[in-house]
C-alpha positions in Angstrom: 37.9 -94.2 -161.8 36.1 -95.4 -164.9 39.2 -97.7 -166.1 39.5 -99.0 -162.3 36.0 -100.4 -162.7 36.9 -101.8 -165.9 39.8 -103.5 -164.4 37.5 -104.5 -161.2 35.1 -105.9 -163.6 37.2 -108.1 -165.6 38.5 -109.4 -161.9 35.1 -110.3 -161.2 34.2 -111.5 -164.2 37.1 -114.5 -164.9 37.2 -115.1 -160.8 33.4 -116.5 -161.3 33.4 -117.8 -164.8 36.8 -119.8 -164.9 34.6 -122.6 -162.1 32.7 -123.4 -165.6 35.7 -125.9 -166.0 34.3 -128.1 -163.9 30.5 -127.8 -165.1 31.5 -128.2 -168.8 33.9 -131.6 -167.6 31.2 -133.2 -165.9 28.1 -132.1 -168.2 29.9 -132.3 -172.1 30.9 -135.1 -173.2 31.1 -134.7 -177.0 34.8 -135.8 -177.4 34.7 -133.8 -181.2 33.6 -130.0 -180.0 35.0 -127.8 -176.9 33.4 -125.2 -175.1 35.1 -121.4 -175.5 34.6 -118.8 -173.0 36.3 -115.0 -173.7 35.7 -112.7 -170.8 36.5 -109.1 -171.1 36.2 -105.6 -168.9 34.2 -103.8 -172.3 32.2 -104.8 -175.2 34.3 -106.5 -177.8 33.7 -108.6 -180.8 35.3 -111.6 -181.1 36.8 -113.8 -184.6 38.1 -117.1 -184.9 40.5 -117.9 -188.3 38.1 -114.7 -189.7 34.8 -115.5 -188.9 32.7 -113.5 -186.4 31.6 -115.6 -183.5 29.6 -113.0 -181.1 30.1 -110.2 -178.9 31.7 -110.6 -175.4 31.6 -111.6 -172.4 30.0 -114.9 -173.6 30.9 -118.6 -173.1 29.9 -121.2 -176.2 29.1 -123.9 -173.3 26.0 -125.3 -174.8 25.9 -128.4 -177.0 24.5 -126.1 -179.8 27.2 -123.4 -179.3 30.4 -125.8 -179.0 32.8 -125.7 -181.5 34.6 -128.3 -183.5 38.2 -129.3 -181.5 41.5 -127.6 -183.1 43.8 -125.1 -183.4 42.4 -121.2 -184.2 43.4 -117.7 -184.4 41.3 -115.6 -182.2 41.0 -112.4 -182.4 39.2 -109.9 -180.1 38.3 -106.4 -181.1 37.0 -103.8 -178.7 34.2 -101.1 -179.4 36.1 -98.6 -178.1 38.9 -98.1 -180.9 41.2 -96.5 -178.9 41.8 -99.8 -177.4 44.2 -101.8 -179.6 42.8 -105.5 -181.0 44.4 -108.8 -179.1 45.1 -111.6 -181.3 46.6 -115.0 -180.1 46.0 -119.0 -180.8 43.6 -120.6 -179.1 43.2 -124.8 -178.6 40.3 -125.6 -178.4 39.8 -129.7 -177.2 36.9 -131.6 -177.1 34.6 -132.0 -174.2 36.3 -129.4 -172.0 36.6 -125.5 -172.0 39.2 -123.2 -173.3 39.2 -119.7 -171.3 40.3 -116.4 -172.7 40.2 -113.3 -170.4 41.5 -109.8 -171.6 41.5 -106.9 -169.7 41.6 -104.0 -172.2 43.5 -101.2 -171.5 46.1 -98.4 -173.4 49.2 -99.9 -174.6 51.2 -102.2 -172.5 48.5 -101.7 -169.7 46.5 -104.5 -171.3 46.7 -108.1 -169.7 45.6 -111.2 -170.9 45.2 -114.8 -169.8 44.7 -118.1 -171.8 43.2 -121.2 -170.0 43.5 -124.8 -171.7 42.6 -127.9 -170.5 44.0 -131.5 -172.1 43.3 -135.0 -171.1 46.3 -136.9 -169.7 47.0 -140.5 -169.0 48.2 -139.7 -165.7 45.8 -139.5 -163.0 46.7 -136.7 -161.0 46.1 -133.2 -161.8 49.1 -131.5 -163.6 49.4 -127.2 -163.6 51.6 -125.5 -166.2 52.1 -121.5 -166.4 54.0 -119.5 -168.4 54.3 -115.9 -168.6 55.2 -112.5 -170.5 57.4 -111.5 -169.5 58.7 -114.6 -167.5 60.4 -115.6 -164.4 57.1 -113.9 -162.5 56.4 -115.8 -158.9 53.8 -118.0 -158.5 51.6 -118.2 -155.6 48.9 -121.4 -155.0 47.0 -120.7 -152.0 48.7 -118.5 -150.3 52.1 -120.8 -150.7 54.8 -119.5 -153.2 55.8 -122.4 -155.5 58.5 -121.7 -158.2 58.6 -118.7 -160.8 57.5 -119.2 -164.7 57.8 -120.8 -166.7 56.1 -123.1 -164.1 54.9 -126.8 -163.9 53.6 -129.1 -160.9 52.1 -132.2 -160.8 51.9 -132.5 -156.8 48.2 -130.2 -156.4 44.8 -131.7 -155.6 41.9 -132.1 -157.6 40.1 -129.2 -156.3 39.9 -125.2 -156.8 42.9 -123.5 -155.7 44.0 -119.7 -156.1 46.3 -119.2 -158.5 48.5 -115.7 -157.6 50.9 -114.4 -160.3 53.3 -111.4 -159.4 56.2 -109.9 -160.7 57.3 -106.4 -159.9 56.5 -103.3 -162.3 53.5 -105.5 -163.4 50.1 -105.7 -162.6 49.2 -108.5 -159.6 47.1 -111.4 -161.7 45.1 -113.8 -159.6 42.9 -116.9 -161.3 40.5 -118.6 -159.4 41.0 -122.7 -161.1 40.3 -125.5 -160.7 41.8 -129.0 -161.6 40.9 -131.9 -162.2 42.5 -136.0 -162.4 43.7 -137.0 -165.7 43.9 -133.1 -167.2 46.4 -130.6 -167.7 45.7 -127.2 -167.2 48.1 -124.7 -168.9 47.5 -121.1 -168.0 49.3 -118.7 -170.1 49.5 -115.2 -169.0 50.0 -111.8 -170.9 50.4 -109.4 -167.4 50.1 -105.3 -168.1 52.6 -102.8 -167.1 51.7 -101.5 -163.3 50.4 -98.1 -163.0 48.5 -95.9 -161.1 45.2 -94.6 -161.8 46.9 -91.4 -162.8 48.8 -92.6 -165.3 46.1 -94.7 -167.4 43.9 -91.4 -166.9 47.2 -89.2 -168.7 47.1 -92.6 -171.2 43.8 -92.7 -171.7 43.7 -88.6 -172.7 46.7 -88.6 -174.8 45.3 -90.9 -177.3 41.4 -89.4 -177.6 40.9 -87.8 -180.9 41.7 -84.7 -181.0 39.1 -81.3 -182.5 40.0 -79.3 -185.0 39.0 -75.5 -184.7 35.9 -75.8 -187.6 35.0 -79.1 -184.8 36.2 -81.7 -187.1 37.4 -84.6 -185.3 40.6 -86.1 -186.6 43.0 -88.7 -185.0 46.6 -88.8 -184.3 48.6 -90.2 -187.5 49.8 -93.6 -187.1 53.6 -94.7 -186.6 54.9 -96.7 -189.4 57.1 -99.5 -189.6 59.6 -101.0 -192.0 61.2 -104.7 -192.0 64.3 -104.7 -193.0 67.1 -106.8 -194.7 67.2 -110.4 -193.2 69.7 -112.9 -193.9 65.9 -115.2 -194.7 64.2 -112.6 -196.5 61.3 -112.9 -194.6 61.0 -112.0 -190.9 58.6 -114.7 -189.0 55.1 -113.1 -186.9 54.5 -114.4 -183.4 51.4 -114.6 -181.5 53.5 -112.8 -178.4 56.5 -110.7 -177.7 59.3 -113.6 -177.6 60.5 -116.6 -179.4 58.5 -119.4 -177.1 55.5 -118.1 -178.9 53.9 -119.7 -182.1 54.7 -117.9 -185.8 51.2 -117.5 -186.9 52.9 -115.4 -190.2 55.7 -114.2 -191.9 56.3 -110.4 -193.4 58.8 -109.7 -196.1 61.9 -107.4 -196.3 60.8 -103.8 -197.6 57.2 -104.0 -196.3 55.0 -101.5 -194.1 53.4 -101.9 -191.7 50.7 -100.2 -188.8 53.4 -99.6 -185.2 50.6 -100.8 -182.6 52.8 -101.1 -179.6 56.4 -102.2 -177.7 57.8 -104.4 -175.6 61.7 -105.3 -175.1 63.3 -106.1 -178.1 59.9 -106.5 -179.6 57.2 -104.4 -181.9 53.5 -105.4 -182.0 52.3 -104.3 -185.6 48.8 -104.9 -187.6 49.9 -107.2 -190.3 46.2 -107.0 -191.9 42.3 -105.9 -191.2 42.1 -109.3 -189.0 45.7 -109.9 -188.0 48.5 -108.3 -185.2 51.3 -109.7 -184.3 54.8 -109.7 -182.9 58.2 -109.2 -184.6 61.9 -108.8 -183.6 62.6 -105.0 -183.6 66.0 -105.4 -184.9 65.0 -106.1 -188.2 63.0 -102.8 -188.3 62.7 -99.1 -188.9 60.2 -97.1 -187.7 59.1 -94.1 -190.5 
């Protein structure tokens, strides 16, 4: 019950807070800093490029709290340890908002989504989604409209209800709202579906376990090692899949933290402030 109403929570949370978009558009104006808001179901401290920013759920919407327009890694890091650490790129632009919502959870239960707005010369409105995995239907108000990865100019400057489904995966709907002359690109991170059951078993299977003296120790951590590439090197992605950005590169022999899997792909910890994603076919697991 306790993770539903973590789930519930973060539901709540981005369907309220991702409206700001149209408060920040029409009330900041500073063309050099954007606003950031990171929503999340529990208590999590949150980096960008290293640097420790504040606890969330917050939103830098402020003209003191904005932050200088670019390109960052962000990196958000719950209390609770058992939960692992999410790590993307974020843009932020100036004078509008850049959303981040996670929805912590065990392993490949965890969802994410990333909300950017860009000025256009165009004047109508333009939406684009993408998805991991892809090809996941998309819904606007109640109509289906394609499948990601997913892009329409045709919407009205309004709020709509954005519905994304795809099946063995958890439902994710946005409330959003667009606006003339901006993009918004949603990129979405949806969780493996399961019942309440099953992230309970999760959820007990990776608590610490006691030793008979009452020492508390924790499970030993899966290893990983890259192997021979015809580069050398094996490149880092921000996701699981090649549409997403290298943020590093790893080198044949190394060792590295197993955090999790997905298809083809292994999420490791490639430092104290950095995850990522690598191919598994270059790899061997110790």
């Amino acid at each position: 019950m306790a993770r539903k109403l973590l789930f519930l929570l973060a539901v709540v949370l981005i369907t309220a807070g991702l409206f700001l978009f149209a408060k920040v558009l029409d009330s900041f104006k500073n063309p050099g800093k954007g606003a950031l808001q990171i929503t999340t179901n529990v208590k999590s401290k949150v980096f960008l490029n290293g640097i420790d920013i504040g606890t969330a759920p917050f939103c830098k919407c402020t003209e003191s709290e904005t932050i200088k327009a670019g390109i960052y890694d962000l990196r958000i890091e719950p209390e609770n340890t058992a939960l692992a650490a999410f790590s993307t790129k974020v843009s932020i632009n100036g004078g509008v908002l850049t959303a981040v919502e996670r929805t912590f959870l065990p392993g490949a239960y965890a969802s994410a989504s990333i909300l950017t707005l860009e000025k256009i010369t165009t004047e109508k409105p333009e939406l684009v989604i993408t998805s991991l995995p892809d090809q996941a239907i998309v819904t606007v108000d109640s109509a289906a409209k394609g499948i990601t990865p997913f892009q329409a100019n045709d919407l009205s400057d309004s709020e709509h209800e954005l519905k994304i489904t795809k099946d063995g995966f958890q439902e994710k709907t946005l409330q959003i709202q667009l606006r003339n002359n901006h993009r918004l690109i949603v990129e979405l991170y949806l969780g493996t579906q399961a019942s309440d059951e099953e992230l309970k078993k999760e959820v007990t299977e990776e608590e610490p376990k006691e030793t008979t003296e009452g020492e508390v120790i924790n499970e030993v951590t899966q290893k990983i090692t890259i192997l021979d590439t015809p580069n050398g090197f094996l490149r880092v992605r921000s996701g699981a899949g090649t549409n997403f950005p290298e943020i590093t590169r790893v080198n044949t022999g190394e060792e590295f933290d197993l955090l999790s899997e997905d298809s083809g792909w292994v999420e490791i910890q490639v430092d104290e402030n950095t995850t990522g994603w690598i191919s598994s076919e270059f790899t061997q697991k110790n």
